[in-house]
LUMTOR-850714 format. One line per 4 residues: number of its first residue (from 1); for each residue x negated, y, z negated of C-alpha. Coordinates in nm, 4 decimals. Example, Ala and Ser with C-alpha at 12.3 -4.5 7.8 and 13.67 -1.06 7.14 Angstrom:
residues 2
1 = -1.2300/-0.4500/-0.7800  -1.3670/-0.1060/-0.7140 .
This chain:
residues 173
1 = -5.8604/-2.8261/4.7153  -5.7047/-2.8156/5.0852  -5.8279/-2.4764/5.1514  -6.2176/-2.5961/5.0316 .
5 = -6.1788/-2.9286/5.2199  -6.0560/-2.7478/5.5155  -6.3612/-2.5958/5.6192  -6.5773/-2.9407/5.5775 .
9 = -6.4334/-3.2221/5.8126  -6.6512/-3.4923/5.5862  -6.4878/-3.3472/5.2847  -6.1240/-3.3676/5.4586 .
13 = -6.1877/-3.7371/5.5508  -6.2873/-3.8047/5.1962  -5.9493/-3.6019/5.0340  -5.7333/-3.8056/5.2831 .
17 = -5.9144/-4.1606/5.1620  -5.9486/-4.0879/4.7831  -5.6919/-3.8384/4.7510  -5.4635/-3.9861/4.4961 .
21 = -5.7839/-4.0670/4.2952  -5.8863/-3.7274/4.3195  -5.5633/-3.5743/4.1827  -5.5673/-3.8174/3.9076 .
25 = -5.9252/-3.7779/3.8151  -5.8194/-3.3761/3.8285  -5.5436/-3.4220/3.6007  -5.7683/-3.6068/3.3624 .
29 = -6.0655/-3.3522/3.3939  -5.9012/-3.0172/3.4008  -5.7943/-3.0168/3.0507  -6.1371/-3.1901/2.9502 .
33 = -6.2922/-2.8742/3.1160  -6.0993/-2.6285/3.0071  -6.2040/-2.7633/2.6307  -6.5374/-2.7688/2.6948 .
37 = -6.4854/-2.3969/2.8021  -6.3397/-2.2968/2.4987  -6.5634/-2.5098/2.2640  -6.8204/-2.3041/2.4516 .
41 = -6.6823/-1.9882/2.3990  -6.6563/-2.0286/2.0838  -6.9981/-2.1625/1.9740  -7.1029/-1.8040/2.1862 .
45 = -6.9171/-1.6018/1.9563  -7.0223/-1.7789/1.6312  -7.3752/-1.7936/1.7368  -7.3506/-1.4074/1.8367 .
49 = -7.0879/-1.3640/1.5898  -7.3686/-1.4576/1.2684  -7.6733/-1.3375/1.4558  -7.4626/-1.0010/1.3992 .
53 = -7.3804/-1.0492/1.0299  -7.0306/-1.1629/1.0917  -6.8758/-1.4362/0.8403  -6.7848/-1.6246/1.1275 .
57 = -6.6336/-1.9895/1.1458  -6.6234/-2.2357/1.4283  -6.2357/-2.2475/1.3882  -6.2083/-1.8953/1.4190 .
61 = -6.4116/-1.8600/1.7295  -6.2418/-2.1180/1.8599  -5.8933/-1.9983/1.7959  -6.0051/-1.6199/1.9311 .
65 = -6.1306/-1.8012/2.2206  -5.7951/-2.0016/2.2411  -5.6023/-1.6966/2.2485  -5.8156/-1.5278/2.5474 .
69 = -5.8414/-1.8686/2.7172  -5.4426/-1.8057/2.8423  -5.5151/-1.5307/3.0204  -5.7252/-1.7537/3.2847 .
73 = -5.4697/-1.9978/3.2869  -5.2363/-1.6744/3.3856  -5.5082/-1.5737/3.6736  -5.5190/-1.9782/3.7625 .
77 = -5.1134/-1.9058/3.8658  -5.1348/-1.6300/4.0169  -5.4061/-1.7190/4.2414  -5.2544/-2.0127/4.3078 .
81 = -4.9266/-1.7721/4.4260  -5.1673/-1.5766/4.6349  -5.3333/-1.8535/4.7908  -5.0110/-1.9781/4.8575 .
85 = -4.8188/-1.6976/5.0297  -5.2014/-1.6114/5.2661  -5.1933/-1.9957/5.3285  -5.5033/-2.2428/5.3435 .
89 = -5.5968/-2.1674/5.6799  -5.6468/-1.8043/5.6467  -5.9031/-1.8547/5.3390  -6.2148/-1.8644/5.4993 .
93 = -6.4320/-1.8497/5.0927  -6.2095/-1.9750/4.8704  -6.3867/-1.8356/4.5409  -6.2905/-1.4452/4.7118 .
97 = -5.9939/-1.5534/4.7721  -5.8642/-1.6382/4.4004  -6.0630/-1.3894/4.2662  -5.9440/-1.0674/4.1287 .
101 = -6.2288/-0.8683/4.1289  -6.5988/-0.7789/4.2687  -6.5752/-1.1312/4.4601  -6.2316/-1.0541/4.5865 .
105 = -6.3912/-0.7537/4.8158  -6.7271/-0.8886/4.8820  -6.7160/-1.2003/4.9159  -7.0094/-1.4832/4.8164 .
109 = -7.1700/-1.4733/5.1740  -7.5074/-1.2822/5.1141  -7.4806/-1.3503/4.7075  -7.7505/-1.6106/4.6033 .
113 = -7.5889/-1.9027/4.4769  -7.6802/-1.8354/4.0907  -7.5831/-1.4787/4.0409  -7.2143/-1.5801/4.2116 .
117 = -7.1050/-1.6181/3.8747  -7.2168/-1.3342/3.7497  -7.0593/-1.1327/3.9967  -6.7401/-1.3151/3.9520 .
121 = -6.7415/-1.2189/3.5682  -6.6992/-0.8829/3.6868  -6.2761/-0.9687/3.7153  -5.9749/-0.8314/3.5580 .
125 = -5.9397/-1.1292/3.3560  -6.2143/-1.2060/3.2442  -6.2860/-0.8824/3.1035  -5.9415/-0.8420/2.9757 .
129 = -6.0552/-1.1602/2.8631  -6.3678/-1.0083/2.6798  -6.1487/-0.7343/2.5537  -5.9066/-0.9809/2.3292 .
133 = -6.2210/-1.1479/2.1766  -6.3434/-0.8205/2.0813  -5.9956/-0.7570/1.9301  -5.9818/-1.1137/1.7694 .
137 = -6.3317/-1.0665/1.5662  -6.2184/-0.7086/1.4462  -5.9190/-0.8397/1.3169  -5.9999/-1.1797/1.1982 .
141 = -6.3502/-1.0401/1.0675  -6.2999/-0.6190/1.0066  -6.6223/-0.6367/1.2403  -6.6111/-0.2508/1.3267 .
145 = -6.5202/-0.1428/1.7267  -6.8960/-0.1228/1.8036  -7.0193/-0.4540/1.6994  -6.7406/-0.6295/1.8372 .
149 = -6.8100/-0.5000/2.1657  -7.1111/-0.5805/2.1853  -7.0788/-0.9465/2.0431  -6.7905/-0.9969/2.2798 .
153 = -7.0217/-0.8444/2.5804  -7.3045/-1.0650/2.5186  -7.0547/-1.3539/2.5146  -6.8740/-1.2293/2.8099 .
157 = -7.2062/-1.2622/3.0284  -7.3616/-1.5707/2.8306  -7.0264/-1.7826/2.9100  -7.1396/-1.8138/3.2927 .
161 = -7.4321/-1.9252/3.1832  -7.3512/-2.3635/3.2670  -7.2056/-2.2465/3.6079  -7.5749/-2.0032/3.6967 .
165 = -7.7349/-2.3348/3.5997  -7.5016/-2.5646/3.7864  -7.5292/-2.3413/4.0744  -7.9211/-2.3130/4.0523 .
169 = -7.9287/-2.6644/4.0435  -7.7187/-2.7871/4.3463  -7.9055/-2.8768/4.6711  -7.8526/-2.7020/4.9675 .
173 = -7.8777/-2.3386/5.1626 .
């Protein structure tokens, strides 16, 4: 939050005014988020899941989307480290900087604001992410190699689908 406020003085007066309410509203938010993430996730890979002749259940998905879910929280850390040892004034975008992929080396300058998420899906953990939910409906649902790829693919680019929108949506350049 320090590094994205540090760029915006308006932002930085508002974090040193409401900061305390900020953190607490975080603390109450994040895991709210990260459920609605994996309640998403896993209506993605029931939906694609059935529309692929898969027995799938909701508290499958959800589980297989469970298990791949830690491997953001492990990317969450370690950017976190990163950001840490380069330091909050050195991170001029903060979304390249925690990024470990496409993002990382490009940047979002000269991206339009919708396909940013896109591009960031194109990450080390998020396709290793991909990768266990294709493992997770072969084994919970002998879905063959093939068709689990391609439900977990479809899934893997339909899950940035609320941030394109949210980013479509916001005003501004």
């Amino acid at each position: 939050i320090q590094a994205s406020v540090a760029q915006n003085p308006e932002a930085a007066a508002a974090m040193q005014r409401f900061g305390t309410l900020f953190r607490v509203l975080g603390a109450i938010f994040a895991p709210v988020g990260t459920l609605f993430v994996l309640a998403w996730t896993a209506l993605l890979l029931l939906a694609f899941g059935r529309l692929f002749d898969l027995p799938a259940t909701f508290s499958r998905t959800l589980l297989i989307a469970t298990y791949g879910g830690w491997l953001l929280l492990i990317a969450q850390i370690l950017g976190g480290l990163i950001l840490m040892l380069l330091g909050t004034d050195a991170v001029s975008d903060l979304l390249s900087a925690l990024s470990f992929g496409v993002l990382r080396f490009t940047g979002t300058e000269g991206i339009p604001r919708p396909l940013v998420p896109l591009v960031g899906r194109l990450d080390l953990f998020a396709i290793w992410q991909a990768v266990l939910w294709g493992i997770g409906l072969s084994v919970f649902y002998g879905a063959s190699r093939g068709r689990a790829t391609v439900i977990a693919a479809i899934t893997w680019v339909c899950a940035a689908l609320p941030e394109v929108l949210m980013a479509a949506l916001r005003p501004g350049p």
